[in-house]
C-alpha positions as CSV (number, residue, x, y, z in Angstrom):
1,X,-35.3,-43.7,90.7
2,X,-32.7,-42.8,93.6
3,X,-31.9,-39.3,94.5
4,X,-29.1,-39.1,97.4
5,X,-27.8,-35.3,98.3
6,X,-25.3,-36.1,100.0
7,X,-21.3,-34.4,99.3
8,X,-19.0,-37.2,99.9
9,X,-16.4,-35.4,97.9
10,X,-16.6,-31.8,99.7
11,X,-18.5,-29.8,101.8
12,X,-18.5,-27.3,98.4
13,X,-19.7,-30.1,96.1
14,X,-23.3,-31.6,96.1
15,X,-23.4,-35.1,95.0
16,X,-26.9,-36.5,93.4
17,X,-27.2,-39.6,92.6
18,X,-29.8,-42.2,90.7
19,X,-30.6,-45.5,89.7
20,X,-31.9,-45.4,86.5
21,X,-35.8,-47.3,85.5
22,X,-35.9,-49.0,82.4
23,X,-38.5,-46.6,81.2
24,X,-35.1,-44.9,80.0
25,X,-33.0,-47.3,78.9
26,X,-31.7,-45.7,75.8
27,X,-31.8,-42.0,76.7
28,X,-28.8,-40.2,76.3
29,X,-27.7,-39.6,79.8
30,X,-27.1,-35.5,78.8
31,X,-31.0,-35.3,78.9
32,X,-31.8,-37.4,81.4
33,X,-29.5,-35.7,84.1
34,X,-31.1,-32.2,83.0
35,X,-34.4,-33.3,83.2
36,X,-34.0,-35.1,86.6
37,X,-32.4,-32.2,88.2
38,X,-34.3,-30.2,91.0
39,X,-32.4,-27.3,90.0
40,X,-32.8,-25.5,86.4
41,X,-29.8,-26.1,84.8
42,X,-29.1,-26.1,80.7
43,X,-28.2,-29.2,78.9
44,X,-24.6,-27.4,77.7
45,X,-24.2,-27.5,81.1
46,X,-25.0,-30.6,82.3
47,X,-22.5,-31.8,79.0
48,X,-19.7,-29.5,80.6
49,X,-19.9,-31.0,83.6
50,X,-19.9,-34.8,82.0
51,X,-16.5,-33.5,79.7
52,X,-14.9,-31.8,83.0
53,X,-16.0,-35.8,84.8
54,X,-17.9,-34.7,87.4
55,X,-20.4,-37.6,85.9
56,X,-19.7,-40.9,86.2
57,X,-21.8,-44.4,85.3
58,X,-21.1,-47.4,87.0
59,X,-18.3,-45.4,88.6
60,X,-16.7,-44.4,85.2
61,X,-16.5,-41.7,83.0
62,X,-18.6,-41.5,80.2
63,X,-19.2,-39.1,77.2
64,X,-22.3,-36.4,76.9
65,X,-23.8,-39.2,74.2
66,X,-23.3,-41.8,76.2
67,X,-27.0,-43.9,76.4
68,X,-28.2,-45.4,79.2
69,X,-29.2,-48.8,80.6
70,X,-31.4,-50.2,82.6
71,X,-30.0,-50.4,86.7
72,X,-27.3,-48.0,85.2
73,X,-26.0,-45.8,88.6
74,X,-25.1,-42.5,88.0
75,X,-23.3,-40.1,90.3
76,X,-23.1,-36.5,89.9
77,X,-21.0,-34.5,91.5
78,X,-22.3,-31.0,91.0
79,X,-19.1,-28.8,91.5
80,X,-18.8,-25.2,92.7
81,X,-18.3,-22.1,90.1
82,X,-14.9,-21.1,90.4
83,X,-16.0,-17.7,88.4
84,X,-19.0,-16.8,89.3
85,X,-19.3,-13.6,91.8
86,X,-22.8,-13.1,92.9
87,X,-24.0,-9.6,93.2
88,X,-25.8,-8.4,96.2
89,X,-29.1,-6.7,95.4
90,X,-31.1,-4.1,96.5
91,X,-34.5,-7.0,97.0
92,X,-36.9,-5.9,99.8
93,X,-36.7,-8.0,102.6
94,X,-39.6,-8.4,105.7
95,X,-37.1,-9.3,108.5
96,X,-38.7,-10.5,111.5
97,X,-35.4,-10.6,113.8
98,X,-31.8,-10.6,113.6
99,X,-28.6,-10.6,115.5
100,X,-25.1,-11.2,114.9
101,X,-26.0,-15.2,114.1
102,X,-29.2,-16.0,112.7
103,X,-31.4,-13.7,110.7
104,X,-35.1,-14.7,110.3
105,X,-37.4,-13.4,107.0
106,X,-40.9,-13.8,106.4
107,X,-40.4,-15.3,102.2
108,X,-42.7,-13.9,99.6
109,X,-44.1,-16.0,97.4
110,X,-42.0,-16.5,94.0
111,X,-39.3,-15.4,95.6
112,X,-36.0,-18.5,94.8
113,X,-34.2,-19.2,98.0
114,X,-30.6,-19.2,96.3
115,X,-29.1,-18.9,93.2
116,X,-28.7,-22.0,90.4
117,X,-25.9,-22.4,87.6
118,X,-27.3,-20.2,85.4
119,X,-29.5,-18.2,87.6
120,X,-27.3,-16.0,89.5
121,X,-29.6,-13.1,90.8
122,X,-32.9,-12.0,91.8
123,X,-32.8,-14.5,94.6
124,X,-33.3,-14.4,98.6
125,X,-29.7,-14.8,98.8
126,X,-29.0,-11.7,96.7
127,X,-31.3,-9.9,99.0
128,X,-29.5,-10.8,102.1
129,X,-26.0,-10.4,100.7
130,X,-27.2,-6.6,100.1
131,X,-28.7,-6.6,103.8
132,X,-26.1,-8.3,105.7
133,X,-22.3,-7.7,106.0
134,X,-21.6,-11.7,107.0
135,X,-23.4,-14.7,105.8
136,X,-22.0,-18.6,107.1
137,X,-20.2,-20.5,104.1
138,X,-20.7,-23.9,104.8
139,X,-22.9,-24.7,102.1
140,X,-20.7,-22.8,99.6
141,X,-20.7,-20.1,97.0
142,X,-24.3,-20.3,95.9
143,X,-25.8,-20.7,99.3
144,X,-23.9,-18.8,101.5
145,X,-26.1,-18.4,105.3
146,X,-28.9,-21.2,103.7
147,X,-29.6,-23.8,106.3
148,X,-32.6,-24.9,104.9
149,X,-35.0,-24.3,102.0
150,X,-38.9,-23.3,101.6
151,X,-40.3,-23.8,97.5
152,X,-39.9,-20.5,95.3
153,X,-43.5,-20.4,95.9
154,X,-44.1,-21.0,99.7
155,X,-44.3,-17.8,101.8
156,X,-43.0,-17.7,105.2
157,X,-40.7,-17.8,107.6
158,X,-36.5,-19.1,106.8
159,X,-33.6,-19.1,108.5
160,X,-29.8,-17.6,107.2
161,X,-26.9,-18.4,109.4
162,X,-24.4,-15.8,110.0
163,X,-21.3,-17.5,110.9
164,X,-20.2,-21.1,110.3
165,X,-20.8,-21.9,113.9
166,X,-24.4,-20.5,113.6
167,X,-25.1,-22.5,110.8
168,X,-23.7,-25.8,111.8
169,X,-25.8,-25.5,115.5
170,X,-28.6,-24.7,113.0
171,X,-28.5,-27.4,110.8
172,X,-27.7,-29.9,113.5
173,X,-31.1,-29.2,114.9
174,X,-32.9,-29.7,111.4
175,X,-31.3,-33.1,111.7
176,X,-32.3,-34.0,115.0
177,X,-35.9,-32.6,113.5
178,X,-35.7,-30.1,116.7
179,X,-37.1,-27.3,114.9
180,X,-40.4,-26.0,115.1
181,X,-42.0,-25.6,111.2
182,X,-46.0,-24.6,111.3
183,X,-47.4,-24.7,108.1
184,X,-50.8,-22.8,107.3
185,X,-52.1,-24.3,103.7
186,X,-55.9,-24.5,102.1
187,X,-56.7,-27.7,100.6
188,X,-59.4,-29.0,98.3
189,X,-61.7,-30.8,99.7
190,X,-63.6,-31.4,103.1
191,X,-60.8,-33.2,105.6
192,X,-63.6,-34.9,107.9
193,X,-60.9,-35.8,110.9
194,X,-60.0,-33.2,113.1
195,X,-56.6,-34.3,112.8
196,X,-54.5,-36.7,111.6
197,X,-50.9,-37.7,111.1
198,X,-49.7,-38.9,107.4
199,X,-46.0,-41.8,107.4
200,X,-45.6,-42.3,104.0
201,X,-42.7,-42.6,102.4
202,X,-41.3,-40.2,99.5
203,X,-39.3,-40.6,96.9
204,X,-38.8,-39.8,92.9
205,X,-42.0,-39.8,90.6
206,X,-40.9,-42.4,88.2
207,X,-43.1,-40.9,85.4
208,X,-41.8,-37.4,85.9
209,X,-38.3,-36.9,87.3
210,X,-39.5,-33.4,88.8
211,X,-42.3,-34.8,91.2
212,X,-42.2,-36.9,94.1
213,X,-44.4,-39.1,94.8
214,X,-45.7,-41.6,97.6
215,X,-43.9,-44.8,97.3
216,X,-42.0,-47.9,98.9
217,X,-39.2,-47.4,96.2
218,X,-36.2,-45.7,96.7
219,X,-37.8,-43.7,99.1
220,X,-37.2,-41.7,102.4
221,X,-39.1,-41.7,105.5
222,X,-41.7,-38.8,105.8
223,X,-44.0,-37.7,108.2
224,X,-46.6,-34.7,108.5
225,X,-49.0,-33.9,111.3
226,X,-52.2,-31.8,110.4
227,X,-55.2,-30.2,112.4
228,X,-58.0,-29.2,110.4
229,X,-58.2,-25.5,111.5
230,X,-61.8,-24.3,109.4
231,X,-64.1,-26.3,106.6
232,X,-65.8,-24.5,103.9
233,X,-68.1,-26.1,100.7
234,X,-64.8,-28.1,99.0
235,X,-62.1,-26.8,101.0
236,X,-60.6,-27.1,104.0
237,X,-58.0,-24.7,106.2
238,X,-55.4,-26.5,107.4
239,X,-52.5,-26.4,109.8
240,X,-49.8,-28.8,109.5
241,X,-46.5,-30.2,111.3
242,X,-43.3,-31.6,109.4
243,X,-42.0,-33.8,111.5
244,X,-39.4,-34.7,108.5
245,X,-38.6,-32.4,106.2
246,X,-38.5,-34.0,102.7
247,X,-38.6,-32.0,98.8
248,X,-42.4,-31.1,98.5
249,X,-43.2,-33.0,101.3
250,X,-46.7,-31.5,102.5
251,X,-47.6,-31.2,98.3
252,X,-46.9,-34.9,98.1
253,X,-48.9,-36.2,101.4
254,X,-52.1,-33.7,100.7
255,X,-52.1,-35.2,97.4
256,X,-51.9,-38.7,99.2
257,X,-54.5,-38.1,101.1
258,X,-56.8,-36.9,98.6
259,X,-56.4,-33.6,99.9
260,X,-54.3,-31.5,97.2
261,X,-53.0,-27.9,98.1
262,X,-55.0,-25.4,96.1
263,X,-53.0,-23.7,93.8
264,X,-50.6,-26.1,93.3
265,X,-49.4,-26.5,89.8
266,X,-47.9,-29.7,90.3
267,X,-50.1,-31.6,92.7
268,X,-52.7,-29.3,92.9
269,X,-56.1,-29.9,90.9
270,X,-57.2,-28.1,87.0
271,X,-61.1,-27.7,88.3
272,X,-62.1,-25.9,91.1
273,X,-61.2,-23.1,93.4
274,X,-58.1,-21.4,92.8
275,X,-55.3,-18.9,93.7
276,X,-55.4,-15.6,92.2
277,X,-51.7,-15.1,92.3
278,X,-49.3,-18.2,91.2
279,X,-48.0,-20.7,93.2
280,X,-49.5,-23.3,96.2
281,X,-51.9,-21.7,99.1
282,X,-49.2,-22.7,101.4
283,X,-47.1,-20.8,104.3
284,X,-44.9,-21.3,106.6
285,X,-46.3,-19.9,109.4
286,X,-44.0,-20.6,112.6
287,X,-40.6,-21.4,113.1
288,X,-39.0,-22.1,116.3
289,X,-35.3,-23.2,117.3
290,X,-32.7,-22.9,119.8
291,X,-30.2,-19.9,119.7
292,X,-26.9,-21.4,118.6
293,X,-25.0,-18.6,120.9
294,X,-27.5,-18.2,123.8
295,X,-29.3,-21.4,124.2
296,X,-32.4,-19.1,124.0
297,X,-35.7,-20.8,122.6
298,X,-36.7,-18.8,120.0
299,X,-40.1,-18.6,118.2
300,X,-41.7,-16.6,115.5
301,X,-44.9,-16.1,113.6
302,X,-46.1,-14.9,110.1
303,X,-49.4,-13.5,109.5
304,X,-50.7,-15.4,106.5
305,X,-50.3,-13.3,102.9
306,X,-52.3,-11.5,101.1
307,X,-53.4,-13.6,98.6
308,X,-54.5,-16.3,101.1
309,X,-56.6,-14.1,103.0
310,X,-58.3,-12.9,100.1
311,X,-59.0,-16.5,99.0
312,X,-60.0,-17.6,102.4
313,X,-62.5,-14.4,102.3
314,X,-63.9,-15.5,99.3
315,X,-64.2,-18.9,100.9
316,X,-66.3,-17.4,104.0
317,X,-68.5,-15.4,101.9
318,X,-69.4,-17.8,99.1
């Protein structure tokens, strides 16, 4: 299966876009589109959005019924509400610095970078509407000031741009991979190289349209640096380098390795050591980039939370 966020249409619209397995041939495309989605987003939806044709087949609209084939293409062309006003909330936010441009928070975990159709509020994007007067609105309505994303339940260090010309020196560095991410995660298992650099391609799980997996198919390039930081019994302290920045990317290549995050719910492990709190032992503990007004290198750090140091003190101690 084929994913492709790109907005060919509009900067306002995101287009996703698959090529569908013959596993399922014969599903009615209404299910399969909110199934495959990243984003949780109700079936009467995805049917609204089918009727209004911002889905097409083959290049063609179809109807919410409409049953798929194998090698069918589908594009989707996910528009922006038109009456939807998000609502800035009073959310407690740990800013570690902010200026005029760029404002940088250390993320909770189970904290939702932005809103999703149907999921308007209790977001990091709610939070920072309430704390900021201006946030950048290139990526539209629902993301207003978000350059790039960490998972719901990822701590650590993000990015909001302030101004359109914040954002788009921001993102430009994300694509020249110019930024500095540091990741901090624990791991199962004993890592027995000091360090190690994974290239393995990721793309679409083809037995569950909400994973990702390792694979040569329909794939993107991905690479992660880690350096094994402490070992205990069956786990390991890791720190690791995205040198790409692809969906789950550092969930996929532990996994790869043999080497899943603890606490993961996805890729983690069902036996074993695990996190008291929900959510991956996993944080984002440096970020680094280049002042889009100054030309200033800038670089921060985040302690690692709570919950992490509590499992890594049981880890010491056991």
């Amino acid at each position: 299966m084929n994913i492709n966020q790109t907005s060919p249409e509009s900067a306002s619209s995101e287009a996703v876009e698959w090529t569908v397995e013959r596993q399922y041939a014969g599903e009615r495309i209404d299910k399969f589109i909110t199934e495959a989605l990243e984003e949780d987003v109700s079936r009467t939806q995805v049917q609204q959005w089918v009727k209004e044709g911002h889905v097409k087949v083959n290049e063609k609209p179809i109807k919410p019924n409409y049953k798929l084939s194998e090698n069918d293409f589908i594009a989707l062309h996910i528009p922006e509400p038109t009456d939807v006003e998000l609502i800035a909330e009073d959310i407690p936010l740990n800013v570690v610095f902010e200026d005029s441009d760029v404002i940088v928070v250390n993320k909770p975990r189970g904290l939702v970078v932005h809103p999703a159709p149907g999921h308007y509020s209790g977001t990091l994007v709610n939070a920072l509407m309430y704390h900021c007067k201006d946030l950048s609105g290139i990526n539209g309505e629902l993301r207003p000031g978000i350059v790039h994303r960490i998972d719901k339940d990822t701590s650590g260090l993000i990015m909001a741009a302030k101004n359109d010309k914040a954002h788009a020196s921001l993102a430009d560095q994300l694509k020249a991979h110019t930024v500095h991410r540091k990741y901090v995660a624990i791991v199962h298992g004993t890592i027995q190289h000091e360090h190690g650099t994974i290239d393995a391609p990721i793309g679409r799980d083809t037995h569950d349209r909400k994973m990702y997996t390792v694979t040569d198919r329909n794939s993107k390039h991905a690479v992660t640096h880690f350096v094994v930081l402490e070992r205990f019994a069956d786990c390991t302290l890791v720190e690791l380098k995205l040198e790409t920045g692809r969906t789950h990317q550092i969930r996929v290549h532990m996994k790869f390795i043999g080497h899943p995050l603890v606490g993961d719910p996805m890729y983690g492990r069902s036996k074993g050591i695990t996190m008291e709190t929900n959510g991956q032992a996993l944080h984002a503990a440096a970020l680094g980039f280049v002042h889009p007004r100054t030309g200033e290198t800038m670089q921060f750090e985040a302690p690692l939370p709570a919950d992490m140091e509590h499992l890594l003190h049981i880890l010491r101690t056991s």
